[in-house]
N, C-alpha and C positions, 0 to 999 in steps of 0.2 A: 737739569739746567734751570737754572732762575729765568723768568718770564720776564723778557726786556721789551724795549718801544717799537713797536714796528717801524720807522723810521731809520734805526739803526739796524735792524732786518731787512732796509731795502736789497739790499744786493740776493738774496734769495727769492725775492720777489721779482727781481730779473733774469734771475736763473730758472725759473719754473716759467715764467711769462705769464703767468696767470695771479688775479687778483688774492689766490689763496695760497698760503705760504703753507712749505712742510711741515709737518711735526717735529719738534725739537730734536728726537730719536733719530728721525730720518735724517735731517739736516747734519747731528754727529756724527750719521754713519760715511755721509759722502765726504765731511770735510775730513776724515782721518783717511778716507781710502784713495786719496789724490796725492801723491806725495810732493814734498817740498821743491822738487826738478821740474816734474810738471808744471807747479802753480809759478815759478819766477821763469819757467821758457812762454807759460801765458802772458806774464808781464811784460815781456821783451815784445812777444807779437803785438801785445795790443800796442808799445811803446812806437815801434816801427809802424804800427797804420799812423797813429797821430800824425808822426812824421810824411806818411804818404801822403796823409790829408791836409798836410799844409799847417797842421795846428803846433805844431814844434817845430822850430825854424831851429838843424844841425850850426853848432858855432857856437848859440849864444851860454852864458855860463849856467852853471849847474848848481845850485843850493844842497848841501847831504846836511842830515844830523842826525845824533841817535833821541830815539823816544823810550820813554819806561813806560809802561803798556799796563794795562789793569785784567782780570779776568773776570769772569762772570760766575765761576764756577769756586764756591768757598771749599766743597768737598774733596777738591785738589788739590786747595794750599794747605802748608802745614801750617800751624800755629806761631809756629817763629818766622813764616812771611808775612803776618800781618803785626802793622805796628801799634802801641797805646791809643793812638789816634783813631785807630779803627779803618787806618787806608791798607788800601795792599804796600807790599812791599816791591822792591824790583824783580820780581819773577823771570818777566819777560823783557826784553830790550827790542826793539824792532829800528835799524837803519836804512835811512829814504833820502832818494833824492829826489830832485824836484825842478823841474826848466823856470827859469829865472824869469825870462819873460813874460810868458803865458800862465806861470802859475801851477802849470798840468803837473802834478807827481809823476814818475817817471819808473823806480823801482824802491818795493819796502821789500825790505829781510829781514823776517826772525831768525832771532838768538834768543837762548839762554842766559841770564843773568849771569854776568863774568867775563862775558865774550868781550875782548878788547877791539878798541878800534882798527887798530894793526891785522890784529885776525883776520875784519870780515871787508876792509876798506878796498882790498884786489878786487871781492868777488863783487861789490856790489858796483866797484867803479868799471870795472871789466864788461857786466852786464848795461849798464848806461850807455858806454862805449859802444854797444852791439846795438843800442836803439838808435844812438844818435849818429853813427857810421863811420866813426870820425876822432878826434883829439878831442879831449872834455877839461874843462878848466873847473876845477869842483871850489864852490866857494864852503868853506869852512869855521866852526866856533875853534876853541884852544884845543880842544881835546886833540883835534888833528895837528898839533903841532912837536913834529918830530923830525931831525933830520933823516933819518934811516926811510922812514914812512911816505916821507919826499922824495928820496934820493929815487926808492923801488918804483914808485906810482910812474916817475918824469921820464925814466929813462929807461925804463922797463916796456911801459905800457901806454905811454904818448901822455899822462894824462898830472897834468899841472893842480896845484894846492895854493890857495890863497888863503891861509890863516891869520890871526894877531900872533904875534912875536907873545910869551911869555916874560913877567916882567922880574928877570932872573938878575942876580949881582952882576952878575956878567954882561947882559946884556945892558941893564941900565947904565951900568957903565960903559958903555958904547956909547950911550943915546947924545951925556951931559956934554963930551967934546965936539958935537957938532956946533960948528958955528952958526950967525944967524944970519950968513948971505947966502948957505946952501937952502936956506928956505924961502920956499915960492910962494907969492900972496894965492890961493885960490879959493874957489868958492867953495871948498870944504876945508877953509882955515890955512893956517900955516903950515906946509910941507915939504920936506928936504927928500927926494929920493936920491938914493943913496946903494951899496952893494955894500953886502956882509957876509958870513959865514958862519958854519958850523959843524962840529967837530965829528959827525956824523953823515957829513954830506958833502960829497965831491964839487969842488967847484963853486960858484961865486951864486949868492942867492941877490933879487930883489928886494930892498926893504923901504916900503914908505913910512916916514917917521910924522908924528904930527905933533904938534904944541898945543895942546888945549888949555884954557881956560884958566882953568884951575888950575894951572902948574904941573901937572902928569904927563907922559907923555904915551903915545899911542903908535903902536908900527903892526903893519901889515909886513908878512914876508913868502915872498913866492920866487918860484923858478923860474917863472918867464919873466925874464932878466928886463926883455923890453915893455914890461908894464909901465905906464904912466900915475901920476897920482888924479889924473884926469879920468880913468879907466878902474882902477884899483878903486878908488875913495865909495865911486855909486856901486859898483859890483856888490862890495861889501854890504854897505848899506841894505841892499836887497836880499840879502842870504837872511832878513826877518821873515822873509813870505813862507818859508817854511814853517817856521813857528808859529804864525799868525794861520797856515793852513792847519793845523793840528787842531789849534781851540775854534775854527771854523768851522770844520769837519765833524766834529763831536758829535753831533745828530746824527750824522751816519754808521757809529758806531768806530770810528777809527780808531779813538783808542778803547779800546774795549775787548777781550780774547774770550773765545769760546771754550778753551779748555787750556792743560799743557802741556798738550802733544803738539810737537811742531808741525807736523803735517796739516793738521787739523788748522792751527796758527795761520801758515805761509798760505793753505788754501783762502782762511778768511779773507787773510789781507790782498789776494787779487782780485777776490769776489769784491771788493772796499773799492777799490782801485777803479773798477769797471764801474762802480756805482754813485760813484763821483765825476768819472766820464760822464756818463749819459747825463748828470745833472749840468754837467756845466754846458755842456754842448746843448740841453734844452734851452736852460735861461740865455746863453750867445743868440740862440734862433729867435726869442721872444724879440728879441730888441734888445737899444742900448739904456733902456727904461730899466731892465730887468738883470741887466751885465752884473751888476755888483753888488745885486741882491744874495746872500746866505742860504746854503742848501736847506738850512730848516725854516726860509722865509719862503723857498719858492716851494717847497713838500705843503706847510701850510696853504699859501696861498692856492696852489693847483692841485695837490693831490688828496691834503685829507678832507677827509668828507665824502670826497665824489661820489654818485651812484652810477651806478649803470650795472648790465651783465655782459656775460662772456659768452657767447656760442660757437658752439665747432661743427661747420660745414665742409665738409670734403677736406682739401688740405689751404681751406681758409680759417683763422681765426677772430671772427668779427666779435668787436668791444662797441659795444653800446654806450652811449652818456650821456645822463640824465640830469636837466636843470645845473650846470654846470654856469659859474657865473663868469669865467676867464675864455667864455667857447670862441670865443672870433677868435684868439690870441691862440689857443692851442688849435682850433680846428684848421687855421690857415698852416698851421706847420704838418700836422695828422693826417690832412685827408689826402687820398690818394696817395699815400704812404709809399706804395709798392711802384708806382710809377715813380714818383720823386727821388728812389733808390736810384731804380733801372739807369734813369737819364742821370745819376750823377756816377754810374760805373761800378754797384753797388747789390749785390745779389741780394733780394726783397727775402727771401727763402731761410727760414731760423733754423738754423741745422739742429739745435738741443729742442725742440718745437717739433721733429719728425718733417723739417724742411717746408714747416707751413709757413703762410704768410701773414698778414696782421691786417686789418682793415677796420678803421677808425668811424663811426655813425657817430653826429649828437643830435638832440632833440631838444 
């Protein structure tokens, strides 16, 4: 395996707990011997604490997209995966969703190059559904726009599609006989909602249609019949936070695969998941100085460089830190660690640690 950034290696760095990451060998062997069930029932758990803790509020809408995924390992790909350019190719596909308001990813799934969306959209929507407890309204790009795909999700599985309409002979021919008194002045422009249908899909769909600018027109179409264009227009809008989390994320390794064994895959991408947790739930606790700062501004500013060591006392593990220039800021969150768990409900005790506890010193 090619030698990547340790930033992108944080999530094995929270896996060991210790400032010394595995050997590459090591880290292949655990991430292929965890299989793909395991690593997305870890994703569902961790999904359900966020939700215990207050940090996912069940209801609001859900962002999913698919990503094309890079690997790290050339010795894997064939020759006809990479292109003239020198990029990979689509090997890998990875589908994620992502809570709308908060931002927090929610569940990634690899696939194999090929896997459609129809294929993996039950599993991944089904699994969200089991985080969030509840009916999920998944905002969507075109790809998810299919009636058969809507019909299965809405009335199968509770769980609603908010796509653009494709801008099909058929349809546009729909758009040009609306008249211009079904359109409402709002402050996402000119908007007629409206009910349509399709030839794939039982029953009457929602369609918000809008009149832009330049003459084209633009429609939203979902099954929750009682959307508004007040409701529909910002939802949408925000299904970008996903793609805006992808080239965010980058630092951390997110798109980036360790091999192309899916086990190995599905494992990284929870150890990813976790390791984007703990960042964001850090920078939340610095302050709202720090809220909107990037995981490779807050790795910069607080972690690289640090010095300090590690010593192991009985079943404590005390972390030293040395000339640390952000210490008020991190030590007022770190110290006493293991009390500030206790009294928020919170067992201090790292079960992959041999159930030790963590105790924070700066100097």
């Amino acid at each position: 395996m090619r030698a990547v950034d340790t930033v992108s290696r944080a999530d094995f760095g929270l896996l060991a707990g210790l400032p010394f990451l595995p050997s590459p060998s090591t880290q292949y062997r655990f991430l292929q011997a965890v299989s793909v069930h395991d690593g997305l029932h870890f994703q569902t758990a961790l999904g359900r604490r966020l939700v215990t803790r207050g940090q996912v509020a069940p209801g609001c809408p859900i962002n999913i997209d698919g990503h094309n995924m890079k690997t790290y390992s050339r010795k894997a790909m064939q020759h006809a995966c990479i292109t003239q350019e020198d990029r990979y190719g689509k090997a890998i596909r990875t589908f994620s969703t992502q809570d709308q308001a908060s931002k927090k990813p929610l569940i990634a799934l690899a696939a194999y190059s090929g896997t459609t969306v129809s294929q993996v959209t039950r599993r991944v929507a089904s699994l969200t559904r089991d985080v969030l407890g509840g009916d999920v309204l998944l905002v969507a790009d075109k790809e998810w726009y299919g009636g058969q795909l809507i019909q299965e999700r809405h009335t199968q599985y509770g769980i609603a599609v908010l796509t653009p309409g494709k801008a099909s002979p058929k349809r546009l021919g729909e758009f040009d006989p609306v008249p211009l008194e079904h359109y409402d002045q709002t402050v996402w422009g000119n908007v007629a909602a409206l009910y349509t249908t399709m030839t794939t899909f039982n029953g009457p769909l929602r369609m918000l249609l809008k009149k832009r600018r330049e003459g084209k027109d633009f429609a939203l179409i979902t099954p929750a019949c009682a959307m508004t264009a007040g409701t529909a227009m910002p939802t949408y809008t925000k299904r970008w936070r996903i793609e805006n989390f992808f080239a965010e994320n980058a630092v951390l390794g997110m798109d980036h695969l360790p091999s192309l064994n899916l086990n190995a895959i599905q494992t990284m991408l929870s150890l990813r998941l976790l390791a984007f947790h703990v960042v964001d739930n850090f920078r939340h606790d610095l302050g709202p100085a720090s809220q909107k700062k990037t995981p490779e501004l807050i790795h910069r500013e607080f972690v690289d460089g640090v010095q300090g060591r590690v010593q192991l006392r009985r079943d404590i593990i005390e972390v030293h830190i040395d000339g640390f220039a952000h210490e008020a800021a991190a030590s007022a969150i770190l110290t006493n660690l293991d009390t500030k768990l206790e009294n928020a409900g919170v067992d201090p005790r790292i079960p992959w640690l041999g159930h030790r506890r963590l105790r924070f010193t700066f100097h």
